[in-house]
Each structure stands twice: as structure tokens, then as C-alpha cells.
C-alpha positions in Angstrom: 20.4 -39.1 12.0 19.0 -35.5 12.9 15.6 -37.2 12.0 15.9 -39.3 14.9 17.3 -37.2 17.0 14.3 -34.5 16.2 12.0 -37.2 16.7 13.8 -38.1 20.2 13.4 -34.5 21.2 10.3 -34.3 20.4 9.0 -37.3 22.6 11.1 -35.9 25.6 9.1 -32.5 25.3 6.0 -34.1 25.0 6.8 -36.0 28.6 9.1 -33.1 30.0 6.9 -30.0 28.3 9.6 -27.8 30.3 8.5 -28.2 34.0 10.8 -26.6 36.4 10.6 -27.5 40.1 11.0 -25.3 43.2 11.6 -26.7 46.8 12.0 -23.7 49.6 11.4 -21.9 52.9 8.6 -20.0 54.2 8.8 -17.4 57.3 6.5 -14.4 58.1 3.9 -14.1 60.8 0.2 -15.1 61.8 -2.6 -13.6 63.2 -6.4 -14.6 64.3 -9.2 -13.4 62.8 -12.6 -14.0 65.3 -14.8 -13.3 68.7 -11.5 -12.2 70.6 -8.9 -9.5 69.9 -8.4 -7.0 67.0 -10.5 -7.6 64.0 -7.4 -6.3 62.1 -6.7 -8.3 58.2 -2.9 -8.0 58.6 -1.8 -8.0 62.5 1.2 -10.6 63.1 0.7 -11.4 67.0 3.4 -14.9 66.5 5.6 -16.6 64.1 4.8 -18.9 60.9 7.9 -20.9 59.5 7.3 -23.5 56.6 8.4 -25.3 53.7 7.0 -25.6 50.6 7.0 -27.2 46.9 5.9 -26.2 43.3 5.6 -27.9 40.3 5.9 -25.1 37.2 3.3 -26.8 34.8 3.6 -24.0 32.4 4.4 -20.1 32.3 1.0 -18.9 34.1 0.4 -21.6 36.7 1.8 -23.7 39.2 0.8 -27.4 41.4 1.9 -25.9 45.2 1.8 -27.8 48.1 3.3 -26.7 51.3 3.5 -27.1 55.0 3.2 -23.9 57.6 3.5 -23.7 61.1 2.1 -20.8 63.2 1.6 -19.8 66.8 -1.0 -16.5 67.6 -2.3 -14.3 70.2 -5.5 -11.9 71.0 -6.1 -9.5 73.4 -9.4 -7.8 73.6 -7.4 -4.9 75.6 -5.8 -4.4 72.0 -8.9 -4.3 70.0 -10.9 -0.9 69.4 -14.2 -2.5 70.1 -15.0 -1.0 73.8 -17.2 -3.8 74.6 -14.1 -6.4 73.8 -12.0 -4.2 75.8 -14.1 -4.1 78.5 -14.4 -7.8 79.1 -10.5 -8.6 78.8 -10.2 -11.8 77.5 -7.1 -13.1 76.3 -5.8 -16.2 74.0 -3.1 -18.0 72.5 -3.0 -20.8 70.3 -0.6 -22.7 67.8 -1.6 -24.9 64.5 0.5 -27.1 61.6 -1.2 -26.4 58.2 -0.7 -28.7 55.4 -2.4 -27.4 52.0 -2.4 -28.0 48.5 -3.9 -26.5 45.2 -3.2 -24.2 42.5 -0.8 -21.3 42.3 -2.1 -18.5 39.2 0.5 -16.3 37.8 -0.6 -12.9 36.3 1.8 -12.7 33.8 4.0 -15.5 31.9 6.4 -16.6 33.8 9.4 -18.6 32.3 11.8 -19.4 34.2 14.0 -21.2 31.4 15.0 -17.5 29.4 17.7 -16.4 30.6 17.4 -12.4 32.8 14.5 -11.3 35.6 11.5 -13.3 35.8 8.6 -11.4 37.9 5.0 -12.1 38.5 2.2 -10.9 40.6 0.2 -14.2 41.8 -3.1 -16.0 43.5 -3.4 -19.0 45.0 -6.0 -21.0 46.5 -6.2 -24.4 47.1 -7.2 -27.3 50.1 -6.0 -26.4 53.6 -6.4 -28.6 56.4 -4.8 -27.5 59.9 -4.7 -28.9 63.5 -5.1 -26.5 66.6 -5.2 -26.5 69.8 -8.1 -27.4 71.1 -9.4 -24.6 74.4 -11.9 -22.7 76.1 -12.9 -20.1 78.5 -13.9 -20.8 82.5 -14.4 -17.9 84.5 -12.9 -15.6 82.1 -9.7 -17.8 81.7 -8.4 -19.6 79.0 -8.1 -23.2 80.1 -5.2 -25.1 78.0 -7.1 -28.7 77.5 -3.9 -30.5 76.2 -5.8 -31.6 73.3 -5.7 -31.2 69.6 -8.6 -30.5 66.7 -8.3 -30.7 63.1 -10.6 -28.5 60.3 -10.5 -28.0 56.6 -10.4 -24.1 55.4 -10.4 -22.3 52.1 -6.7 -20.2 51.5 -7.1 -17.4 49.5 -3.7 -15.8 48.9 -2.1 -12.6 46.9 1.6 -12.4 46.5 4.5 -11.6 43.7 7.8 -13.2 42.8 11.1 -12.6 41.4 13.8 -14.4 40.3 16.7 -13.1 42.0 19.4 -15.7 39.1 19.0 -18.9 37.7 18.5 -20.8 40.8 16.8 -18.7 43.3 13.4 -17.1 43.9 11.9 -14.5 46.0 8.3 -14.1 47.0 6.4 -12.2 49.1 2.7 -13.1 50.3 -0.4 -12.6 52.7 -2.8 -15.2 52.9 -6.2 -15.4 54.8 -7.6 -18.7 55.9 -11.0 -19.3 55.8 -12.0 -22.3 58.6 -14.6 -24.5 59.1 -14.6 -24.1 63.2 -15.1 -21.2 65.3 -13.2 -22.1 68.4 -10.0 -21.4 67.0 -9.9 -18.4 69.5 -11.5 -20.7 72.2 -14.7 -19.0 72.0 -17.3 -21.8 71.3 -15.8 -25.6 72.0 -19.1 -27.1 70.9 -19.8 -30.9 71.2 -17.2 -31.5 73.3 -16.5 -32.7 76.6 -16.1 -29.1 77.8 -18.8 -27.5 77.0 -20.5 -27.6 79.9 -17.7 -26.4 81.7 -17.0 -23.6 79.2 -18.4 -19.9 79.6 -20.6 -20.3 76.5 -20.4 -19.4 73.4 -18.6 -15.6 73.4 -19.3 -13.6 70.3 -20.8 -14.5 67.1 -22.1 -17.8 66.9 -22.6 -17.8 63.2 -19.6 -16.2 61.9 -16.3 -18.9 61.8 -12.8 -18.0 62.3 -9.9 -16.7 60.0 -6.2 -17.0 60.3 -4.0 -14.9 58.4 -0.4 -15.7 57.2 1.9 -12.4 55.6 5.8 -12.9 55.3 8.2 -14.3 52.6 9.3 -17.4 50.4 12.7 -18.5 49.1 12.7 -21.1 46.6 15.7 -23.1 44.9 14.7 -24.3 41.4 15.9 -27.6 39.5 14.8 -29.3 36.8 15.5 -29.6 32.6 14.7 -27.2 30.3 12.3 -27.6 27.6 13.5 -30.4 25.0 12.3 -28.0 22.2 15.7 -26.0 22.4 16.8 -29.1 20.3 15.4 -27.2 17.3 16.7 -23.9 18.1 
């Protein structure tokens, strides 16, 4: 009998192998990196609120897929470039990112032994995001109603600690890397507005960043690893 129950356990590890789930909240703030306003990495100018899921494959690394929302300013009258101050421009703009990929932890991470669990960690992944889609006329930002999509590259830095069995906090800052460079509205390129945009403003051949910095709170489920059968 404890043959077959061995041999039971043993099966359920091979298919369970002690994955642990996470399901959670995101909030922090965002900021633009590009041809308008402050050049500054970490410079919250809006909100970001999200949810996101993980999928504990092991102790030192992590499936992650999750979904952020994010609105942004700039203001070239707060950046300490004189030239951007002395044209004025200013812009807002709002985007849903949806991304996937890999979360790394430093350190083993087990979340089925029992006391504190902390880890710095990386993640990087697939992000693609929608935006609103603007430009400049006459020095004004001209809200077009409409909507583009681009892929970008996330490359995030953040730790974690298990606060008791169920809950996890985590704290992050995350830089975007796009694959467009009107997300500050300064070069709507094949598109109907072109012609009725100012032109391209800034650097032509540099796209734009976005940066997310603030916290995640995650509730954990799932079994522990058949194995303890044996213990």
C-alpha cells in the first residue's frame, strides 16, 4: 500500500512539480521618455493601475503576464534643456499595455517553506501597448481621437517579499522600450496628419520610452509539492 501511494505521489509531482500561482494588483506611476519634456529615468507625471498573473515554475523563475494602464504628461517648461524650454511645448497622452514573458529571481525563492520569502528580481518579456494617436499644429497638441498600437522591449528591476502564506509584496520600475516615436506626438509619420503636423520635433532617429515605478500585491494559491509525501 505505501508502494502505491509513493508511486501516486510521485506521478502528481512529476505533473504538479510544486507550482504556486499568484493573481494581483499593480499601482505606481508613469512617465515619457522622448523629444518633449524632462529626459528624467524616474519622473511619475500620471497614474498606472494593473493587474497581473504569475506562474512560479520553480524557485528562481517565473511565467508573468500582466495588464497596465497609464496616463503621462511633458512639459518642455519642466525640462533643463534651455532650448526645450524655450519652445514650450506641452503633451499628454494615455496607453493599455498588455505584456508577457519571463520574470528572473536572484535568489531561490520558495514559497512552499514555511517564514519570509525575499528576492531581488528582472523581468523582460513581449509588450505590446495602444496610445493615443496626436500631433503638433502651430505649437498645439491636436487630440486626433484616434488610437495606435506598437510592440516594445520591458526591461524591469524589482524585489519581493512575502508578507505570510498568502500575500506578496513587490516593488518595481520598469522602462519600456517602443517601436514608435510619436508617443509624445512629435513625428505622426505615414499618417493622414502629417501634412498638417509641425514636422518632425526632435530626434528623428531615437524612439520613445515609457517608464512604469510603483508597487504589486499578489494573493498566492496553488498545492504544494507532492514530494512532502515522502517527508
Amino acid at each position: 500500500m505505501r508502494i502505491v501511494i509513493a508511486a501516486v505521489c510521485l506521478l502528481f509531482a512529476v505533473a504538479v512539480h510544486g507550482q504556486t500561482y499568484e493573481v494581483g494588483l499593480y499601482g505606481g506611476g508613469a512617465n515619457n521618455i522622448g523629444d518633449i519634456g524632462r529626459m528624467n529615468y524616474i519622473a511619475p507625471s500620471g497614474p498606472a493601475v494593473g493587474a497581473l498573473f504569475k506562474w512560479n515554475k520553480s524557485k528562481r523563475y517565473a511565467w508573468r503576464a500582466h495588464l497596465i494602464y497609464a496616463r503621462f504628461k511633458a512639459d518642455d517648461l519642466k525640462s533643463d534643456i534651455p532650448a526645450r524650454q524655450q519652445r514650450g511645448l506641452q503633451m499628454e497622452n494615455s496607453l493599455l499595455e498588455a505584456s508577457a514573458g519571463l520574470e528572473f529571481n536572484f535568489v531561490e525563492y520558495n514559497l512552499h517553506k514555511l517564514g519570509p520569502a525575499f528576492t531581488p528580481y528582472l523581468y523582460t518579456g513581449v509588450t505590446y501597448f495602444r496610445y493615443d494617436f496626436n500631433y503638433f499644429d502651430a505649437g498645439r497638441m491636436i487630440d486626433t481621437g484616434q488610437r495606435d498600437g506598437s510592440f516594445a522591449i520591458p526591461m524591469t528591476i524589482g524585489a519581493k517579499l512575502r508578507l505570510n502564506q498568502f500575500l506578496i509584496l513587490g516593488a518595481e520600475i520598469g522602462a519600456r522600450y517602443t517601436f514608435t516615436d510619436n508617443l509624445d506626438a512629435s513625428n505622426p509619420t505615414g499618417s493622414n496628419f502629417e501634412q498638417q503636423a509641425d514636422g518632425p520635433i526632435g530626434n528623428v532617429f531615437s524612439d520613445d520610452w515609457y517608464v512604469f515605478s510603483g508597487m504589486t500585491l499578489t494573493f498566492t494559491f496553488g498545492r504544494k509539492p507532492c514530494m512532502d509525501c515522502f517527508e
